[in-house]
C-alpha positions as CSV (number, residue, x, y, z in Angstrom):
1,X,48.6,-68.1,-327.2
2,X,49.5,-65.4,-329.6
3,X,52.9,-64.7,-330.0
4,X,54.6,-61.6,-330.3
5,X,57.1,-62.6,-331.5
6,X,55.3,-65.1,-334.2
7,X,57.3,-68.1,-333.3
8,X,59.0,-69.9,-329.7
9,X,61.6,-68.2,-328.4
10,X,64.5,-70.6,-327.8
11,X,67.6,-71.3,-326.3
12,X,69.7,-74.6,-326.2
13,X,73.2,-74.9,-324.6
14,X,75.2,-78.0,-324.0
15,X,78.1,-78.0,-321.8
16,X,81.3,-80.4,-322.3
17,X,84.6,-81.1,-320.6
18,X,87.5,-80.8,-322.6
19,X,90.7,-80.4,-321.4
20,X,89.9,-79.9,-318.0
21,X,87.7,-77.3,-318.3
22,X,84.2,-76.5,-319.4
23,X,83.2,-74.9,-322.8
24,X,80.3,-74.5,-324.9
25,X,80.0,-77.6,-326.8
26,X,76.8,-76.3,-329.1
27,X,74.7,-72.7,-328.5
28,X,72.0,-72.0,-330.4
29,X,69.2,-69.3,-329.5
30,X,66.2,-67.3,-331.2
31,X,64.6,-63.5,-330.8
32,X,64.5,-62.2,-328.0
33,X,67.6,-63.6,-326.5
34,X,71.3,-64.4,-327.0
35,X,73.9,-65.4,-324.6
36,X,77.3,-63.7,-323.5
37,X,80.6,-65.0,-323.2
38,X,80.9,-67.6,-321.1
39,X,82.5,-66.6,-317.5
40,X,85.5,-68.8,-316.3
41,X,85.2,-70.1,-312.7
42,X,88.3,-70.8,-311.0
43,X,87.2,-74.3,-310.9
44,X,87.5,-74.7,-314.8
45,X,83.2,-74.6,-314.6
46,X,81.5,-71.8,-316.7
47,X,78.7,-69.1,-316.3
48,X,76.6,-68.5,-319.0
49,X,73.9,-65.6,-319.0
50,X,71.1,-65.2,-321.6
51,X,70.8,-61.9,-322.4
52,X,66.9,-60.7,-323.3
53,X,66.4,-57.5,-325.8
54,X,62.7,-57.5,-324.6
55,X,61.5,-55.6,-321.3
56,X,60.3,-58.4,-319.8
57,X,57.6,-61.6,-320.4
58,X,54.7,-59.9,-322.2
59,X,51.1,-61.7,-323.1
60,X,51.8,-64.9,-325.5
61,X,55.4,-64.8,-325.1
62,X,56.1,-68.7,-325.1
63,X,59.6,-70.1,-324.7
64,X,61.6,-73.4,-325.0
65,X,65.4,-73.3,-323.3
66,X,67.2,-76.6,-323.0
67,X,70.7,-77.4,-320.9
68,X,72.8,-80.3,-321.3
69,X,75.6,-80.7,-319.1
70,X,78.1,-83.8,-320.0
71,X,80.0,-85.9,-317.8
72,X,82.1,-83.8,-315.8
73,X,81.2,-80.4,-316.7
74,X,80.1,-77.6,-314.6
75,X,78.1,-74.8,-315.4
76,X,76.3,-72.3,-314.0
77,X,73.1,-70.2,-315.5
78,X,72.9,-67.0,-314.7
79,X,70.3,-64.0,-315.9
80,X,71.1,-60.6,-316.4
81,X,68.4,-58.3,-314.0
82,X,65.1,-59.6,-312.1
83,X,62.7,-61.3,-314.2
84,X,59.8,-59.0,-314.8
85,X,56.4,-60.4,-315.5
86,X,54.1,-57.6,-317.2
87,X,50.6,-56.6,-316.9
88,X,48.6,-58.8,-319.2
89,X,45.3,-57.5,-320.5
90,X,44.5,-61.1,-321.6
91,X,46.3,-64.0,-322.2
92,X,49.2,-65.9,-320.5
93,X,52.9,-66.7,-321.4
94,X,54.8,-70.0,-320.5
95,X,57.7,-71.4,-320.6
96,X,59.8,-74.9,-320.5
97,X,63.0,-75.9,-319.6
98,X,64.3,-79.4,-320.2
99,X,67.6,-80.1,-318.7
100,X,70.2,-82.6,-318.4
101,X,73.1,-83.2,-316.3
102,X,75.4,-86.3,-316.8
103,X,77.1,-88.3,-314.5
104,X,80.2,-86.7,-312.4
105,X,78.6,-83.1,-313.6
106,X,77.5,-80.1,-312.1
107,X,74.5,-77.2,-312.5
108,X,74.3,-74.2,-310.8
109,X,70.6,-72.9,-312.0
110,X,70.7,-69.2,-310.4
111,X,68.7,-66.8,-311.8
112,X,67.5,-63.4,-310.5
113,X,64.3,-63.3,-309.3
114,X,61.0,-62.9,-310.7
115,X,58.6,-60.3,-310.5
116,X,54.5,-61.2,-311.8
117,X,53.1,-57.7,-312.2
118,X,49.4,-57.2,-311.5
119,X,47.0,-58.8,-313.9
120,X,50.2,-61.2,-315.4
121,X,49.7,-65.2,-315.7
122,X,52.6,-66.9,-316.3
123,X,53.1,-70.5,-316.5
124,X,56.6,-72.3,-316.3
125,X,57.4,-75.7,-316.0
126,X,60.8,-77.3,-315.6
127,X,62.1,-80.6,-316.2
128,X,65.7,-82.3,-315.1
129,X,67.0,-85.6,-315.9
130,X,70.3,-86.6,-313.3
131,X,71.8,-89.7,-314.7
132,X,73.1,-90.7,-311.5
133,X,74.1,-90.1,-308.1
134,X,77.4,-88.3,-309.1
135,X,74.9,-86.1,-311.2
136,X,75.1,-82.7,-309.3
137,X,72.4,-79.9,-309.1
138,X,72.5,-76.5,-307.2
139,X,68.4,-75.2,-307.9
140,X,67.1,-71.6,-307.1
141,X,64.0,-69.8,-307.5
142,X,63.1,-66.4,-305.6
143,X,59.3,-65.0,-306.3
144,X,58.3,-61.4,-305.2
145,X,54.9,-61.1,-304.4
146,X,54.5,-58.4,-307.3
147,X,55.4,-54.4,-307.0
148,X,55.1,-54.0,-303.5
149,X,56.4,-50.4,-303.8
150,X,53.9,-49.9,-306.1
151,X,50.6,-51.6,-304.2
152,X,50.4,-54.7,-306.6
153,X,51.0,-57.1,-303.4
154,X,49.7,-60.1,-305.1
155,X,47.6,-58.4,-308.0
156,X,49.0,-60.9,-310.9
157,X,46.3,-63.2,-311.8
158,X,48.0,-66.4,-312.0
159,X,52.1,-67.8,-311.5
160,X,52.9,-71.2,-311.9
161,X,55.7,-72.9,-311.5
162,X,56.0,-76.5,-311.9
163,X,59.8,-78.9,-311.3
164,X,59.7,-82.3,-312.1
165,X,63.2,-83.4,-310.5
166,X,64.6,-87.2,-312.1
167,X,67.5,-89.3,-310.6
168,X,68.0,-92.0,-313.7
169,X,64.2,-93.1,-314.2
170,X,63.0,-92.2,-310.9
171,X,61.3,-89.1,-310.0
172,X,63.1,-88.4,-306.8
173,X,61.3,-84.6,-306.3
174,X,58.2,-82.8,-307.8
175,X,57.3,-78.7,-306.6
176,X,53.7,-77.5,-307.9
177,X,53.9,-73.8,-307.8
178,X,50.8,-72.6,-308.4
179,X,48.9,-69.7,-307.1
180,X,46.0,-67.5,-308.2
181,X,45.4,-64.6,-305.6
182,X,42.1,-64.0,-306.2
183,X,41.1,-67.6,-305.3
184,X,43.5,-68.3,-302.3
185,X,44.8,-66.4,-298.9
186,X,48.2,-65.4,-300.4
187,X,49.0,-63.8,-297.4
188,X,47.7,-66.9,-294.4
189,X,49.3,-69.4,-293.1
190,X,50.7,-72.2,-295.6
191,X,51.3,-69.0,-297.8
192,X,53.6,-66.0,-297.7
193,X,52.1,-65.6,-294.0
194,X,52.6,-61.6,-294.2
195,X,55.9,-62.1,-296.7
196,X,56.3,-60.7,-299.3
197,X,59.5,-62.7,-301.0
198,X,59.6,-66.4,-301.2
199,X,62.8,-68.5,-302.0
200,X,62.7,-72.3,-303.2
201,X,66.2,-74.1,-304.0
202,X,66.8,-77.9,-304.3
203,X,70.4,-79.0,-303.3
204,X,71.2,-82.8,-304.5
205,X,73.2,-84.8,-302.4
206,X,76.6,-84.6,-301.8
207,X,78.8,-87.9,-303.1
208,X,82.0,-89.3,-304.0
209,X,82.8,-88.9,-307.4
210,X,83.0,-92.1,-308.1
211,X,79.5,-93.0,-307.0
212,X,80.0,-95.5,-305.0
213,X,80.1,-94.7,-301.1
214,X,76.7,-92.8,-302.7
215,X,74.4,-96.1,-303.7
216,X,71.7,-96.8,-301.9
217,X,71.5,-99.4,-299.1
218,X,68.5,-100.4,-297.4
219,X,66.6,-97.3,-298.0
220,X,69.3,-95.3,-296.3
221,X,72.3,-93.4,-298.3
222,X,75.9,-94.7,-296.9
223,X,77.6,-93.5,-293.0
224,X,80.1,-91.3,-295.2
225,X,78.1,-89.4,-297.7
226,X,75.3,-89.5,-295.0
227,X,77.1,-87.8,-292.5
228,X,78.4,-85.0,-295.0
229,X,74.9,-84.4,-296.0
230,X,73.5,-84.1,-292.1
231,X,76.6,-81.8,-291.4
232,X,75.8,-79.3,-294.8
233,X,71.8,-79.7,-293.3
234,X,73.0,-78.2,-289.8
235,X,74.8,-75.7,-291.4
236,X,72.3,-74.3,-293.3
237,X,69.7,-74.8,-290.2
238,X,72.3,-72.4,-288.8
239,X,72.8,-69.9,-291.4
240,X,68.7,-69.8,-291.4
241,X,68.4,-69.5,-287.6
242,X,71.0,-66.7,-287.0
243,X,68.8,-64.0,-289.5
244,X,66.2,-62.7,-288.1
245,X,65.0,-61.0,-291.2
246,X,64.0,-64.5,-292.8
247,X,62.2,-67.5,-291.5
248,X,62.5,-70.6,-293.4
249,X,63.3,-74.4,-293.1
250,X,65.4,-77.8,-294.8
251,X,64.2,-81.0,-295.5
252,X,66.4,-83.7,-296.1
253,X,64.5,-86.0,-298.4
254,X,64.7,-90.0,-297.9
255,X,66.7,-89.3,-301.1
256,X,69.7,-87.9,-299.3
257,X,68.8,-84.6,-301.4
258,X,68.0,-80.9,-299.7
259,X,64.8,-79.0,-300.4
260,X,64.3,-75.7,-298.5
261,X,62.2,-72.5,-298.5
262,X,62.8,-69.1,-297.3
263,X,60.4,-66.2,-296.4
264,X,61.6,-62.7,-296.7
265,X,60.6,-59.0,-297.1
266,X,63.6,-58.4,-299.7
267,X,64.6,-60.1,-302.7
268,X,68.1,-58.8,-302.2
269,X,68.1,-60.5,-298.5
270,X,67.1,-64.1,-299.9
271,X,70.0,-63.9,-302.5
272,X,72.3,-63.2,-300.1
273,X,71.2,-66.5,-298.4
274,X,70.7,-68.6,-301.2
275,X,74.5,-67.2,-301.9
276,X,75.9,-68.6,-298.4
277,X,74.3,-72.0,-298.7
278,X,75.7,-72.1,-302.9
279,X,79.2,-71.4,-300.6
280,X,78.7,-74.2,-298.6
281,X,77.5,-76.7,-301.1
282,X,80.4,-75.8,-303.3
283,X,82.9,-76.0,-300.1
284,X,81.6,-79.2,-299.1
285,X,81.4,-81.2,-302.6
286,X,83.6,-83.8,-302.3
């Protein structure tokens, strides 16, 4: 791809307990972006946002970012507006993320949603490592179908988005975004099915901090953690059922872990969502 910017655009944070609360260990970053200040949480966690000096994701834009979170840290990435996609003559842009979240710590990966303009092709894929079960991860994604407003209702020639999701060496989840409009029925069933706003997020299983009452027996995660992880299930069952402006569902994975996907007509609506079941997941952590 042809870079605009002659060379990857980068960013690398790690994440470290020290203390008792979180701070930036390293930070390093390239053209276009640069990160804020950290934001304390009450918890002693951090938000970090990486701020963008470009409009958007134009043709041959290619980016690296890379998150390490150490043993009992928690952070939280944020991003400053809605991701905008632009109209791409030619050409694509991609983008990887490599992350890594130690044992007995915590990511929150929140970002705004994205928006592929019409004729765009973006590819992303995402990689995350969880050293163990007391390795916790809070996972969202919202995709627009485009500028609806402006009659670009699918119009973007290709958005992928690809997770490879690892519990020590084991790849416990894998998502394979991938859609090209002009080649499939964006709007049929096992699609958008007349949505225009789609919402992934990955919750990991809730344990003990010490791992134990969170090994893996038979197949089958322990009664305790177990039950805590069907009651968090029902809740968000419940929280999805009582709007009518969304439809969606929750799979608990043999894993113990949560996957779910919401439809919507607003991007504003499925943040709101995604920001009551964050609520719960951080009420219920153990």
């Amino acid at each position: 791809m042809d870079n605009k910017f002659g060379k990857i655009s980068r960013i690398s944070a790690c994440a470290a307990l020290k203390d008792g609360r979180t701070i930036l260990e390293d930070l390093s970053f390239t053209a276009p972006y640069k990160i804020m200040m950290p934001f304390e949480k009450e918890n002693g966690g951090i938000q970090i946002m990486p701020l963008c000096a470009s409009a958007g994701i134009m043709a041959g834009d290619s980016q690296e970012f890379s998150y390490h979170v150490k043993e009992g840290a928690d952070l939280e990435v944020l991003s400053q507006s809605f991701e905008k996609i632009h109209k791409m003559d030619e050409g694509s842009a991609a983008r990887t993320i490599e992350v890594q979240v130690d044992k007995n710590a915590t990511l929150y990966y929140y970002p705004q949603p994205v928006i592929p303009f019409a004729q765009s092709a973006f590819d992303s894929k995402m990689t995350i490592h969880l050293e163990d079960e007391t390795s916790r991860l809070f996972l969202l994604e919202i995709i627009s179908c485009g500028r609806n407003a402006h009659d670009e209702r699918f119009q973007y020639r290709r958005f992928s988005s690809k997770v490879l999701l690892y519990r020590g060496d084991k790849l416990i989840y894998r998502d394979n975004t991938s859609y090209e409009p002009d080649k499939m029925p964006m709007e049929g069933i096992g699609m958008y099915e007349g949505y225009t706003h789609m919402a992934n997020l990955f919750l990991s299983k809730i344990c003990s901090r010490d791992g134990e009452s969170c090994s893996q027996e038979s197949g089958s995660v322990k009664s305790a953690d177990s039950a805590i992880n069907l009651e968090l299930q029902e809740k968000i069952w419940q929280i999805l059922d009582e709007d009518s402006e969304i439809d969606g569902g929750v799979t608990r994975l043999t894993t113990g872990d949560l996957a779910l996907r919401i439809f919507g007509y607003r991007a504003q609506k499925l943040q709101q969502v995604a920001e009551k079941i964050k609520k719960l997941y951080e009420k219920e952590q153990i």
